[in-house]
C-alpha positions in Angstrom: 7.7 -68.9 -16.1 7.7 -72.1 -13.8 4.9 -73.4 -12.0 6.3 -72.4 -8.7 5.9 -68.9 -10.1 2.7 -69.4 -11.5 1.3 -70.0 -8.2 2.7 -67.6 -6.3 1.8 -65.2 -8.8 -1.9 -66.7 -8.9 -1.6 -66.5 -4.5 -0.9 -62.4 -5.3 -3.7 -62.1 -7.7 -6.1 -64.3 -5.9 -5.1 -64.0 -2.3 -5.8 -68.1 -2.6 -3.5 -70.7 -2.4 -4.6 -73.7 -4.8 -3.1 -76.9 -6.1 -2.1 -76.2 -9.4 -4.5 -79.0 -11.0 -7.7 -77.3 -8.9 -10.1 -75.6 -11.6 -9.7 -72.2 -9.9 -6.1 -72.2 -10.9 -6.6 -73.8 -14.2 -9.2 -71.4 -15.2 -7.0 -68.4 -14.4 -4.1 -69.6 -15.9 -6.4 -70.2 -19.4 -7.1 -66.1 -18.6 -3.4 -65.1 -18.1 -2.5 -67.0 -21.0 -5.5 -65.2 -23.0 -3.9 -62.3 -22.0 -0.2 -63.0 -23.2 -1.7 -64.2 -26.4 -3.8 -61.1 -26.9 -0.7 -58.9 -26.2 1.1 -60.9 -29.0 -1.7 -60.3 -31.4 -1.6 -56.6 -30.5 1.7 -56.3 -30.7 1.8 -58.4 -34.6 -1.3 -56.5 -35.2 0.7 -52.9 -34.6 4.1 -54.4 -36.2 1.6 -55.2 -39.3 -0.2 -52.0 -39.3 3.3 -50.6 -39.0 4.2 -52.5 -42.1 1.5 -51.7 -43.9 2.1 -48.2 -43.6 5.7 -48.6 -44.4 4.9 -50.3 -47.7 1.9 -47.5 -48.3 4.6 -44.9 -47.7 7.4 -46.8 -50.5 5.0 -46.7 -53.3 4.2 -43.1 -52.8 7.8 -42.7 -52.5 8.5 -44.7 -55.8 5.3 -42.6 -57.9 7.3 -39.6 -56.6 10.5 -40.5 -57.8 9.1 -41.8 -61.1 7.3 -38.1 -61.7 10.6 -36.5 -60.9 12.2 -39.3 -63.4 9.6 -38.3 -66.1 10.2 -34.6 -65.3 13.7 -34.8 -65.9 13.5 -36.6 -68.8 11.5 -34.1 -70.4 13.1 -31.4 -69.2 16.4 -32.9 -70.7 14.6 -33.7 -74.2 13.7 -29.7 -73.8 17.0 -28.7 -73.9 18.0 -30.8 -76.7 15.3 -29.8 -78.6 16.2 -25.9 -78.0 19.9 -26.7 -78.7 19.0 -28.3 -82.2 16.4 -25.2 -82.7 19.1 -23.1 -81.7 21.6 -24.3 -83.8 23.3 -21.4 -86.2 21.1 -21.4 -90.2 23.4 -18.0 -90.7 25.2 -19.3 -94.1 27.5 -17.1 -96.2 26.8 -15.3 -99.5 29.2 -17.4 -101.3 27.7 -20.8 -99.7 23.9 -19.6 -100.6 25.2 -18.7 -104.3 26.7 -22.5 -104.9 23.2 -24.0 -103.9 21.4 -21.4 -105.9 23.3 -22.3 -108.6 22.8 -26.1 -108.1 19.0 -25.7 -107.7 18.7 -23.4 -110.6 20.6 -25.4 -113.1 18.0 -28.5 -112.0 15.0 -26.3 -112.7 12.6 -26.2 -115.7 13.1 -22.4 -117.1 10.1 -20.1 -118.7 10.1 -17.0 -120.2 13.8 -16.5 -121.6 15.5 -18.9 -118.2 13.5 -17.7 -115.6 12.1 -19.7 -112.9 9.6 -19.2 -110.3 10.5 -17.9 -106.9 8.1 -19.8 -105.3 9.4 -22.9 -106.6 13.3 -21.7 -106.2 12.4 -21.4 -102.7 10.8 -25.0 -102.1 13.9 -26.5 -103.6 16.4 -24.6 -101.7 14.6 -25.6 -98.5 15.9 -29.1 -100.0 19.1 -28.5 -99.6 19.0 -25.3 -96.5 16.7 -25.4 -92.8 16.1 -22.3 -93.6 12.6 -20.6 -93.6 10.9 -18.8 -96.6 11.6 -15.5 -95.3 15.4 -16.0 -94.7 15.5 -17.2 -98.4 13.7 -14.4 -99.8 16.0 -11.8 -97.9 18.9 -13.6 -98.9 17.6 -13.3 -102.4 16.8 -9.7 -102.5 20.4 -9.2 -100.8 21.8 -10.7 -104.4 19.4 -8.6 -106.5 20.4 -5.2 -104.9 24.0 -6.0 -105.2 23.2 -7.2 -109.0 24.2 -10.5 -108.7 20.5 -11.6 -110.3 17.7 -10.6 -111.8 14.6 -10.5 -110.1 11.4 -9.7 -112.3 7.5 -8.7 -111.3 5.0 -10.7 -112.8 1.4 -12.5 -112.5 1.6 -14.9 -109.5 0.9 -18.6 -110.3 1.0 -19.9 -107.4 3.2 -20.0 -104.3 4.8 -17.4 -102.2 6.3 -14.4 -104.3 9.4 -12.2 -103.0 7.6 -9.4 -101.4 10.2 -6.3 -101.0 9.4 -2.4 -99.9 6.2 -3.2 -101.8 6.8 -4.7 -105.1 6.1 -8.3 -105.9 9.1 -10.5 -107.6 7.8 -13.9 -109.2 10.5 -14.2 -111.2 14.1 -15.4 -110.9 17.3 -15.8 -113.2 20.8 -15.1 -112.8 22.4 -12.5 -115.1 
């Protein structure tokens, strides 16, 4: 604004007309321009306060999107996980035989070339993810078609063959 429109501005206000050096005028022209300054500092004070919150607001954006980053990522390892968990340990007769062989031709033999079951099965799971059980049906699948010789005996350790109650310790192919 001009001083022109200062004074008739301060003449509206005041309903007195003063030179615009007279204290009177001075002293509310030191008030009006209190006022505009306190308006600015409201107004930076709110667009501050604004900021503020806007920058609050990001970082809860940004912990959000890193849970849901986290999430995924587990969620993703999950699945690869159950895939590999998943993954088909169904071998064939003839496959099973070949490592059999292998692992029984590497083994120490007792007792007229038997072996121990327990330790057969530890050395298969060498060369087969497969568990103890799926071994020992596997193996009981070759005894009842005669393929070997399974044979009851003291345990000496280890997990025997346990099949429709009777305890095989012993291995050896005939």
């Amino acid at each position: 604004m001009t001083s022109r429109e200062d004074q008739i501005e301060f003449e509206n206000e005041t309903g007195k007309v003063y030179h615009d050096l007279s204290i009177p005028y001075l002293k509310w022209r030191i008030t009006q321009a209190d006022k505009q300054i306190q308006t600015i500092n409201a107004k930076i004070y709110s667009a501050s306060t604004i900021l503020n919150e806007i920058q609050v607001n990001m970082q809860q954006i940004f912990k959000r999107f890193s849970k849901i980053d986290y999430r995924l990522s587990n969620l993703e390892n999950q699945d690869k996980i159950k895939k590999k968990k998943k993954k088909d340990t169904q071998i064939s007769e003839n496959q099973f035989l070949r490592i059999l062989k292998v692992v029984y031709s590497s083994m120490e033999k007792r007792f007229g070339d038997f072996v121990s079951i327990s330790d057969l099965t530890e050395k298969i799971k060498d060369y087969l993810p497969l568990p103890t059980k799926d071994i020992h049906s596997q193996l009981y699948e070759l005894f009842m078609e005669y393929k070997i010789d399974l044979q009851t005996g003291k345990n000496i350790g280890g997990s025997p063959l346990i099949q429709d109650g009777k305890e095989f310790v012993w291995f050896k192919f005939k």
